[in-house]
C-alpha positions as CSV (number, residue, x, y, z in Angstrom):
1,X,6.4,-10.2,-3.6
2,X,8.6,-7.5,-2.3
3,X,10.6,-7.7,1.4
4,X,8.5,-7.3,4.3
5,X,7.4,-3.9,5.1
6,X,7.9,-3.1,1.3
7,X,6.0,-3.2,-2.0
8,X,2.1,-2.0,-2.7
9,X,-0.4,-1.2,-0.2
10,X,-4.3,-0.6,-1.0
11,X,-5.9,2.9,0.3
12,X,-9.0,2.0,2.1
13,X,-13.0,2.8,0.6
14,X,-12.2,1.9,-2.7
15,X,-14.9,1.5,-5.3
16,X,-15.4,-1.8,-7.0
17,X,-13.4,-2.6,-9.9
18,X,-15.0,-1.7,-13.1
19,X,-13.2,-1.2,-17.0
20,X,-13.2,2.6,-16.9
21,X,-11.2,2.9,-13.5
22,X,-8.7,4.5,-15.7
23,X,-10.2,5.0,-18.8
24,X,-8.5,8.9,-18.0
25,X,-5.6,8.3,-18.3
26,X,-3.2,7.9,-21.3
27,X,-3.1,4.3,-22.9
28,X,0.4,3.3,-21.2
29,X,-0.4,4.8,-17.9
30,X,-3.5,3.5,-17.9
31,X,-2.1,-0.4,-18.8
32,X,0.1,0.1,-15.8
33,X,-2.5,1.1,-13.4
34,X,-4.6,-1.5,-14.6
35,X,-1.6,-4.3,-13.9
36,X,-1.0,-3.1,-10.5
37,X,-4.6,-2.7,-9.3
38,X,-5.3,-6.8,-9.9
39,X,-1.3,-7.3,-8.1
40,X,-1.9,-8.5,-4.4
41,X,-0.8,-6.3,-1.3
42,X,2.7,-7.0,-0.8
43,X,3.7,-6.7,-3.9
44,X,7.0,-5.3,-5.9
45,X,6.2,-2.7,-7.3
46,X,9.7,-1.3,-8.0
47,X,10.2,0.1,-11.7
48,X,13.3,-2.2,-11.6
49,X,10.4,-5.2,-11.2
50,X,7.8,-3.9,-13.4
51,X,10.2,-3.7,-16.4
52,X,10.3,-8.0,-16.0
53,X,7.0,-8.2,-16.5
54,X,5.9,-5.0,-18.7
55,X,6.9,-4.2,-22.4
56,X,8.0,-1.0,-21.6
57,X,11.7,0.2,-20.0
58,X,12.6,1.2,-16.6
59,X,12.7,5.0,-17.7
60,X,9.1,5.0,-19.4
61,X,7.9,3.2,-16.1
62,X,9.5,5.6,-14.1
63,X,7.2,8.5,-15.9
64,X,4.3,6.4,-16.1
65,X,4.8,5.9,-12.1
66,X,4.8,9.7,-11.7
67,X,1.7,10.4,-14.0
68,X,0.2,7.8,-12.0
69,X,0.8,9.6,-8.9
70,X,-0.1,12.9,-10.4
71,X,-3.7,11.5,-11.4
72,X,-4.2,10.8,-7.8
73,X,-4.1,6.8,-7.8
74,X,-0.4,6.3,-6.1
75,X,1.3,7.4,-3.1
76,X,4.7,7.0,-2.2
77,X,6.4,8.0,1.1
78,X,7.5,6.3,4.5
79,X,4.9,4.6,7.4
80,X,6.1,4.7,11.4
81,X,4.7,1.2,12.8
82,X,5.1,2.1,16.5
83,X,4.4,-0.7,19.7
84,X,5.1,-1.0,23.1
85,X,8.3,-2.9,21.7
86,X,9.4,-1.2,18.6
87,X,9.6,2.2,16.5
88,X,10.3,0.6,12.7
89,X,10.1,3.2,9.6
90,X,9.1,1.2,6.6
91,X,8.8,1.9,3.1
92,X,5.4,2.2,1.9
93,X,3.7,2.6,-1.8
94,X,0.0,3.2,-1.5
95,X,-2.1,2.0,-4.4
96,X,-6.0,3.6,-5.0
97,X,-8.1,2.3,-7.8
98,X,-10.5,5.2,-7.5
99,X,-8.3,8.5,-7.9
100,X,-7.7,10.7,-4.9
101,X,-7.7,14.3,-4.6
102,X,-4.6,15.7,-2.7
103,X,-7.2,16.7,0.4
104,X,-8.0,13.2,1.1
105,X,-4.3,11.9,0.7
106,X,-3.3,14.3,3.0
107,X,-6.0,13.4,5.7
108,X,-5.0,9.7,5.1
109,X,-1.7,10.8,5.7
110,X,-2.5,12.2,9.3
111,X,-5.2,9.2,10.0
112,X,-8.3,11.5,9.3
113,X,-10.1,9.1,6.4
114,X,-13.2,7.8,7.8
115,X,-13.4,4.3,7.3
116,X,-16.3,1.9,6.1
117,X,-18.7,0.8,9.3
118,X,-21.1,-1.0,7.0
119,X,-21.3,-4.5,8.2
120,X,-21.2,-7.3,5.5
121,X,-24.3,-9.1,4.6
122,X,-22.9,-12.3,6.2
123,X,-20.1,-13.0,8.7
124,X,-17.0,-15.3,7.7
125,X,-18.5,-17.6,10.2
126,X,-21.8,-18.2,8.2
127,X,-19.9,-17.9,4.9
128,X,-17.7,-20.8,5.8
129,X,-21.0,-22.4,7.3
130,X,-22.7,-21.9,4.4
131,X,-20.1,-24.0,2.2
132,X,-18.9,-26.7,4.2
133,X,-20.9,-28.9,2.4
134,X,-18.5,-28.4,-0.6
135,X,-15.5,-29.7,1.3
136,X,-17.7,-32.5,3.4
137,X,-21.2,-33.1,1.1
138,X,-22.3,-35.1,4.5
139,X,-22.4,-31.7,6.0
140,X,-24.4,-29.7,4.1
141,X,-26.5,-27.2,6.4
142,X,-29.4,-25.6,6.4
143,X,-29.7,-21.6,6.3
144,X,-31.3,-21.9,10.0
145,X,-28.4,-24.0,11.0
146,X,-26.1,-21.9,10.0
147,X,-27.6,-18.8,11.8
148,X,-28.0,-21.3,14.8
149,X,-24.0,-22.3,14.5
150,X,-22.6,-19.3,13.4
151,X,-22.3,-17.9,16.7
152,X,-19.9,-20.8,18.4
153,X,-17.5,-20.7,14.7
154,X,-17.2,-16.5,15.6
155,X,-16.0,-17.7,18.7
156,X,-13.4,-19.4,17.0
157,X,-12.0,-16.6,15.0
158,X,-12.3,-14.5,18.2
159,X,-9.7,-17.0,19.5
160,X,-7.7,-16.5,16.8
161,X,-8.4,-20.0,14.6
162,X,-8.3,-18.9,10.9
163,X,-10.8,-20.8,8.4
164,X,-8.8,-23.2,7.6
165,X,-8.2,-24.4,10.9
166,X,-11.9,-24.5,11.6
167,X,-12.4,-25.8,8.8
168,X,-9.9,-28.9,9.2
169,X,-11.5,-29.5,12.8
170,X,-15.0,-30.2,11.4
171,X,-14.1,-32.1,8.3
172,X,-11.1,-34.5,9.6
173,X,-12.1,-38.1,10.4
174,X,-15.7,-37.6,10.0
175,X,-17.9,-40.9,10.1
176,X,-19.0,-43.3,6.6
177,X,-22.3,-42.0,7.4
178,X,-23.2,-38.5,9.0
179,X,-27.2,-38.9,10.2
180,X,-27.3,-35.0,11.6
181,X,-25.1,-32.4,10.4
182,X,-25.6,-29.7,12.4
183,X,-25.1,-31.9,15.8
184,X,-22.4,-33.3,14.4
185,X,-20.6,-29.8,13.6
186,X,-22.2,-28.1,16.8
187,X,-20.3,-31.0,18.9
188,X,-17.4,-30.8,17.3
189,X,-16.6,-27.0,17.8
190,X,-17.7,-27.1,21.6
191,X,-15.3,-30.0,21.8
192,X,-12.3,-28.7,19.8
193,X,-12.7,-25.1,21.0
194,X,-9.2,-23.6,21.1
195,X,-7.8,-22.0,24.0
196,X,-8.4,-18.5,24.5
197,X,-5.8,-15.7,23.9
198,X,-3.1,-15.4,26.5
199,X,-2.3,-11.6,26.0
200,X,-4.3,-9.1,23.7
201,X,-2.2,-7.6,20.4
202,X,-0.4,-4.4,21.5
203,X,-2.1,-1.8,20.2
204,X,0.2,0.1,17.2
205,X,0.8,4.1,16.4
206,X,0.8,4.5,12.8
207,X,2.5,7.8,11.4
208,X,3.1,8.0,8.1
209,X,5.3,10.4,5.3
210,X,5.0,11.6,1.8
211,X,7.4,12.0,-0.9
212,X,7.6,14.2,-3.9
213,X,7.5,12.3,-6.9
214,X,10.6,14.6,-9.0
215,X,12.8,14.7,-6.1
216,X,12.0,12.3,-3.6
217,X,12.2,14.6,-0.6
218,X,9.9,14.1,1.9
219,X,7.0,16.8,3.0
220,X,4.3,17.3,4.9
221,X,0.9,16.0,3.1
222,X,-0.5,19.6,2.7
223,X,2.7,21.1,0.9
224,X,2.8,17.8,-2.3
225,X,-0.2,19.0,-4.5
226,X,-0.1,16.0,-7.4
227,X,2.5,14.3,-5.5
228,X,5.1,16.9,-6.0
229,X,6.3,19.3,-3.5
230,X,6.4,23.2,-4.4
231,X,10.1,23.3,-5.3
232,X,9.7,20.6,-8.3
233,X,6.1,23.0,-9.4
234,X,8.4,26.4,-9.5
235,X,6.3,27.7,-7.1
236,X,7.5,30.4,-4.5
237,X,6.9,29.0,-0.8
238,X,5.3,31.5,1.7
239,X,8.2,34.3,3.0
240,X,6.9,33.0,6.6
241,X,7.8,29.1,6.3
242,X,11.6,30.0,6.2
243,X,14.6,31.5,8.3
244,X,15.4,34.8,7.0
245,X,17.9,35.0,4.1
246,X,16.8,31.8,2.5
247,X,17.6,30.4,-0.6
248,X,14.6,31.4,-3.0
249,X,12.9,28.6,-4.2
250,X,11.1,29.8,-7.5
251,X,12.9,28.8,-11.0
252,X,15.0,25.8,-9.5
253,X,15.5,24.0,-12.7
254,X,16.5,27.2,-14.7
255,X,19.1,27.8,-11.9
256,X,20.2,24.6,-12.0
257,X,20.8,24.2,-15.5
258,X,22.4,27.8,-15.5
259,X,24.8,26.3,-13.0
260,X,25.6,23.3,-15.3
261,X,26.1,25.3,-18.4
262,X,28.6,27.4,-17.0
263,X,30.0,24.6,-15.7
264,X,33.6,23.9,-17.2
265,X,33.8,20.9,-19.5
266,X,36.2,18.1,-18.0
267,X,38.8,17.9,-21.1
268,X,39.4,21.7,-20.0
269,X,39.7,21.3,-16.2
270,X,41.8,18.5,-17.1
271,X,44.3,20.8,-19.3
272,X,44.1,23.6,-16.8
273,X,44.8,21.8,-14.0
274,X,48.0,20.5,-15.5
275,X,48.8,24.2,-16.6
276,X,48.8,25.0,-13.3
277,X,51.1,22.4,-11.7
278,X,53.6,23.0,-14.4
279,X,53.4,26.8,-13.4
280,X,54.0,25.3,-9.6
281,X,56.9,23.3,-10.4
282,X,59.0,26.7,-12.1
């Protein structure tokens, strides 16, 4: 797992895992994706940590990373987690089993991705019902009791007990024999009913950032099309976006390696510079 506030972090509305999720991409990328998809939230992600675990070196993960990204699965960039309290800026790499076209990353970037309202089938407080007899046989319930109880155990998570909490209130120290289960459970979750909540969570204000995947500069959501900003595509930005007499953007590689060639080699600066302090010394 990576430090707090790091490793990967699942886009929401994902589709259910199949075995073609990435059947398009190459066979490397593809084992990748595949090996991060089953890795729990939280987790490192870094190519540095992937190399432990993967036959493949840090430079061929590195590629794979950014093919990744360029298919639409990965995100990487920077998340504001604002409260009444704290401004924090946190590393954040966002994983998506389903790929992503660079609209919806940019609406998830500014908070725009509708979420999921469908309710689930059943609550976690008839789910945990439902199998109680597994951890206590003498408690096995009925479907109708569970409907009947499920109420009083949302209650519970609504005061903030988790399942196993609940779950450890009803089972402890139960009697040899058990002659109603529901009564039994019904009593025991009017009579070990935490306290309520002292003070509601404060709310949070989450803003989040994008980087390109060549350089690593950050950009706004619209301007990375396949994760990479318009410098690192060779394409011109718009005359507009810019103070006047910028640096052109277009063919930013070809300069650069222009610049290196002409560079001189370091044996010769290292000759010429003593050239010239002999010619100081006369």
């Amino acid at each position: 797992m990576a430090n707090p506030g790091y490793g990967k972090r699942s886009a929401p509305d994902q589709r259910p895992r199949s075995e073609r999720d990435f059947a398009h991409l190459p066979p490397r990328e593809a084992a990748v994706a595949a090996y991060i998809d089953r890795l729990p939230d939280g987790s490192d992600i870094s190519v540095k940590t992937l190399a432990r675990w993967l036959p493949y070196g840090q430079c061929a993960l590195r590629t794979a990373l950014n093919r990744i990204q360029a298919a639409g699965h990965l995100r990487r960039g920077s998340e504001c987690v604002a409260t009444e309290e704290v401004l924090l800026w946190v590393t954040r790499t966002f994983f998506s089993r389903t790929a992503r076209d660079d609209d919806w990353w940019a609406a998830f970037t500014r908070g725009d991705v509708p979420q999921e309202t469908q309710r689930p089938t059943r609550s976690r407080a008839f789910v945990l019902l439902a199998a109680l007899g597994r951890t206590a046989p003498s408690l096995s319930l009925s479907a109708a009791d569970c409907v009947s109880l499920e109420p009083q155990v949302g209650e519970w998570f609504e005061r903030g007990a988790t399942e196993a909490e609940t779950l450890r209130a009803l089972t402890e120290g139960l009697p040899a024999v058990v002659h109603h289960a529901a009564s039994l459970v019904r009593r025991r979750l009017i009579d070990k009913l935490p306290p309520e909540r002292t003070a509601p969570a404060a709310p949070r204000t989450v803003l989040r950032t994008l980087e390109c995947s060549v350089c690593r500069a950050p950009g706004s959501s619209e301007a990375l099309r396949g994760g990479r900003c318009g410098p690192c595509r060779d394409e011109p930005l718009d005359a507009s976006a810019g103070p006047p007499g910028a640096v052109p953007t277009t063919g930013v590689h070809e300069r650069m390696a222009a610049v290196r060639a002409g560079l001189v080699p370091r044996q010769d600066r290292t000759v010429k510079a003593k050239e010239s302090m002999a010619r100081t010394r006369r």
